[in-house]
C-alpha positions in Angstrom: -20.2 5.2 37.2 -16.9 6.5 35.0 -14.7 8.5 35.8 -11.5 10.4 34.9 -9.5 8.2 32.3 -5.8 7.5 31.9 -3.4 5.7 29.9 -0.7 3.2 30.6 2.0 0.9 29.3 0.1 -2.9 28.5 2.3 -6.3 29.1 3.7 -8.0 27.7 4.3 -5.9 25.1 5.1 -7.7 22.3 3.4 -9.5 20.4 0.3 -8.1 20.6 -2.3 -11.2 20.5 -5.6 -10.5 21.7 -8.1 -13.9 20.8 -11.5 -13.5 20.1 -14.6 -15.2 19.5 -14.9 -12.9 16.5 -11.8 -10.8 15.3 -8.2 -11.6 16.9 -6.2 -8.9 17.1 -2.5 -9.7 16.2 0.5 -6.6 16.3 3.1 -7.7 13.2 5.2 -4.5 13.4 5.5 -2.0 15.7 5.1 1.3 14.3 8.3 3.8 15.3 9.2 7.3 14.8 12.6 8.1 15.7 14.7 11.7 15.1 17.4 11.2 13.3 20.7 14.0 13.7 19.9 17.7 13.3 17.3 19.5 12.5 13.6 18.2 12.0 14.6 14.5 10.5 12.7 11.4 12.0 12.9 7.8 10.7 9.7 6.5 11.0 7.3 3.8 10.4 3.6 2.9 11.1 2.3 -0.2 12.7 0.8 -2.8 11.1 -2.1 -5.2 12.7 -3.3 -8.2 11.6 -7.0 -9.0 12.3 -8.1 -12.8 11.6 -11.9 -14.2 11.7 -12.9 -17.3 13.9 -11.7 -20.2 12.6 -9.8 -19.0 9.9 -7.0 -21.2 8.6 -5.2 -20.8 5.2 -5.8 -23.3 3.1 -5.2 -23.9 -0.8 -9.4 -23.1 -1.4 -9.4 -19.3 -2.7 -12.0 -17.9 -1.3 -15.1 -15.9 -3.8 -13.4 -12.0 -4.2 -16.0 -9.8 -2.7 -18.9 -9.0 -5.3 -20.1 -5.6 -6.1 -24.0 -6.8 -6.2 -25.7 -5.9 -3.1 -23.5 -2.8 -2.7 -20.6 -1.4 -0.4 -22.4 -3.4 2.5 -23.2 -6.5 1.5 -18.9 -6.3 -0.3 -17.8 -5.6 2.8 -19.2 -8.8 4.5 -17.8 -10.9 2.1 -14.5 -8.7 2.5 -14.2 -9.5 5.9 -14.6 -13.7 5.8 -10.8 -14.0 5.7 -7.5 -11.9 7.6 -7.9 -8.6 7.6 -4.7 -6.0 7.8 -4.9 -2.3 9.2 -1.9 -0.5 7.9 0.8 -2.0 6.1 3.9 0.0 7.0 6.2 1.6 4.5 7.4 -0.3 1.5 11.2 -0.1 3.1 9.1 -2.9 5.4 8.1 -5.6 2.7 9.8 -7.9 3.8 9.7 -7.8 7.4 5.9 -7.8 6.8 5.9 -10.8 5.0 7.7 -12.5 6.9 5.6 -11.3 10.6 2.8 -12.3 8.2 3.9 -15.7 7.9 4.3 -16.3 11.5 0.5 -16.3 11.8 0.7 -18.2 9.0 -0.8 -16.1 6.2 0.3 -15.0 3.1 -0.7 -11.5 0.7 -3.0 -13.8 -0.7 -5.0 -15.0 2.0 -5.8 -10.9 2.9 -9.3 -10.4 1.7 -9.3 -6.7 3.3 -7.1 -4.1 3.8 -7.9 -0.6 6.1 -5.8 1.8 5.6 -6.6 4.4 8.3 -5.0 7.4 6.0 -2.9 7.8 3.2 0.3 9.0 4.7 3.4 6.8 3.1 4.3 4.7 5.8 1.2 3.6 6.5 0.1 2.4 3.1 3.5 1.6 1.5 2.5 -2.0 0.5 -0.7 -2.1 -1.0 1.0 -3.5 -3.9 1.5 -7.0 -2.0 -2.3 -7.2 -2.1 -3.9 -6.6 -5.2 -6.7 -9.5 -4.7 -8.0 -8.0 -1.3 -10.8 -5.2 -1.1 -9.2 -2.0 0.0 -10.5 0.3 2.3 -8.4 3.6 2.2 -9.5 6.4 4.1 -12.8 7.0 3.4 -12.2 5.1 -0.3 -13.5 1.3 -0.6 -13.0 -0.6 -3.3 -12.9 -4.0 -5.3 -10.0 -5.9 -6.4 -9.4 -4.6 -10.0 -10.7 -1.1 -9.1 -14.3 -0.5 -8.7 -14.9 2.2 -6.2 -18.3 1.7 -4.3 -20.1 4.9 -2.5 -21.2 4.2 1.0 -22.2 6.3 4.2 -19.1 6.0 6.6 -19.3 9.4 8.8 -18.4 10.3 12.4 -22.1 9.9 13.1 -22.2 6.5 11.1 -19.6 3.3 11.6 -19.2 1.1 9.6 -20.0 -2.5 10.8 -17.9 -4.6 9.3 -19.2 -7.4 11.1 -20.2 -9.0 14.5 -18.0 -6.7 17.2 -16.0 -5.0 14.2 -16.6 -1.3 13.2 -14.6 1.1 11.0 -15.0 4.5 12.9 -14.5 7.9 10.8 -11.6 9.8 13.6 -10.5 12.8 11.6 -8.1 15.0 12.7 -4.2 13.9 12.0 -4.4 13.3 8.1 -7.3 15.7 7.6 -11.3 14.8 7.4 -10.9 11.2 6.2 -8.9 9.2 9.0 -10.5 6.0 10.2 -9.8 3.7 12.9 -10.7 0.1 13.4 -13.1 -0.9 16.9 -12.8 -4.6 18.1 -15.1 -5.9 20.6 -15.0 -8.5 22.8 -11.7 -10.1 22.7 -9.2 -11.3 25.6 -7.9 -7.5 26.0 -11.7 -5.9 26.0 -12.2 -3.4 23.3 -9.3 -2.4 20.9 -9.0 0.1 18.7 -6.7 0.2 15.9 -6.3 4.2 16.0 -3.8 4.8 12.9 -2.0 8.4 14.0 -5.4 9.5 16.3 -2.6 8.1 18.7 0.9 8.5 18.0 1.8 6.2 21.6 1.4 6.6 24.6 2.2 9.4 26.2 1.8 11.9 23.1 -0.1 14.6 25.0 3.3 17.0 24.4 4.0 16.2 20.8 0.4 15.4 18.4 -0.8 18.7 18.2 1.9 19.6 15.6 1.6 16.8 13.5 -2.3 17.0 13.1 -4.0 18.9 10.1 -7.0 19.6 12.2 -6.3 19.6 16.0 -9.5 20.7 17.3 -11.0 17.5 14.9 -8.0 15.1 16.4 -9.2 15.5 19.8 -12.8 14.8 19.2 -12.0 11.8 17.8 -9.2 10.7 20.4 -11.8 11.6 23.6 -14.2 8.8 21.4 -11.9 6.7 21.1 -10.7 6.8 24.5 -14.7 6.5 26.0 -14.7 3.1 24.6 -11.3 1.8 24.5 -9.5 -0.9 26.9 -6.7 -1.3 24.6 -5.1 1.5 21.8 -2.7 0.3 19.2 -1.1 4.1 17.9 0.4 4.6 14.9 4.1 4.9 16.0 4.8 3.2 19.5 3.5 -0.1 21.7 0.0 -0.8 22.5 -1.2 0.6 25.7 -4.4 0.0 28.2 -7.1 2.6 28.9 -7.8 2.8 33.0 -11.4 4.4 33.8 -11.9 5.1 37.3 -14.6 4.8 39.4 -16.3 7.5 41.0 -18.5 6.7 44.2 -21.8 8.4 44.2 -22.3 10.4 47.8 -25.4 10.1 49.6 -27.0 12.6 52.5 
């Protein structure tokens, strides 16, 4: 049976690798958010994660771009046959992305999907680096070149991306249009990829003034935490989710 839930530090740190059968779930940049001097000023940027299919290996074959016949759901299947990124940090980060990219051995190229989990600057400063992936922006998907395709992504209704991959609608920080990114069954359990649901561990004192709809925010950070064994936040390290077991008494 579950009981109460609470949250602490994962190691190692850094990097973030968490194999898969399905999805692998890679950290390439940390996401930060430091204040800077006097006054209200914080340098900050968001993490990016790196999301790679079984088997996947960059090769000189391009694969098909994702086709709009069959609709949003039968696009985003094809979307999600090669690496996958969640975020892509601010565009003061180019480089340093490309080059944490390239560790795992992928290039912009090779991307053939990129979540953004809201529209907030240093989350989705790069696009630009991918302009042959689908992009899934918010609640916005669409094909390289443009073409915006409707689909029913709600808090009620995920999005399955594919076998133990979901896109979960987690409004709250950004507005109504925040998603997150659910990964089953790797090495770490379930991670999400929460965007600013989380800021990082420890937040409980600080995300309430940076949200646009609190009472939203929390909803969506309780789900999150009910399924969670591992949260990657928007602006700090990856941490684990501890449930603990209550005993049932018995007269």
């Amino acid at each position: 049976m579950s009981g109460p839930v609470r949250t602490e530090p994962l190691h190692p740190e850094t990097p973030l690798l968490a194999p898969s059968g399905s999805y692998s779930v890679v950290v390439l940049l940390r996401g930060y958010a430091e204040p800077q001097g006097a006054g209200d000023a914080v340098r900050a940027d968001g993490t990016v994660t790196l999301l790679l299919p079984p088997g996947w290996a960059s090769d000189s074959s391009r694969r098909p771009a994702p086709s709009a016949h069959g609709g949003a759901k039968t696009a985003l299947e094809e979307a999600v046959r090669g690496p996958i990124l969640v975020d892509t940090g601010g565009p003061w980060a180019r480089d340093a992305l490309q080059e944490a990219m390239a560790t795992q051995g992928v290039a912009p190229g090779d991307v053939t999907l990129v979540v953004g989990t809201h529209g907030h600057s240093d989350h989705i400063g790069n696009l630009g680096l991918f302009p042959e992936a689908a992009l899934l922006v918010s609640h916005d998907f669409c094909l390289p070149g443009g073409l915006y395709l409707p689909h029913g992504l709600c808090e009620s209704q995920p999005l399955r991306l594919g076998s133990g991959l979901q896109v979960w609608a987690t409004p709250g920080h950004g507005g109504q249009r925040d998603v997150s990114v659910v990964v089953e069954g790797t090495s770490l359990g379930t991670v999400v990829v929460a965007g600013d649901v989380f800021e990082r561990l420890g937040d409980e004192d600080s995300w309430q003034a940076l949200s646009e709809d609190p009472v939203a925010q929390q909803r969506s950070r309780e789900r999150i935490l009910s399924v969670a064994d591992v949260v990657v936040p928007g602006h700090g390290a990856p941490f684990r989710v501890v449930r603990e077991a209550v005993k049932s008494s018995r007269i």
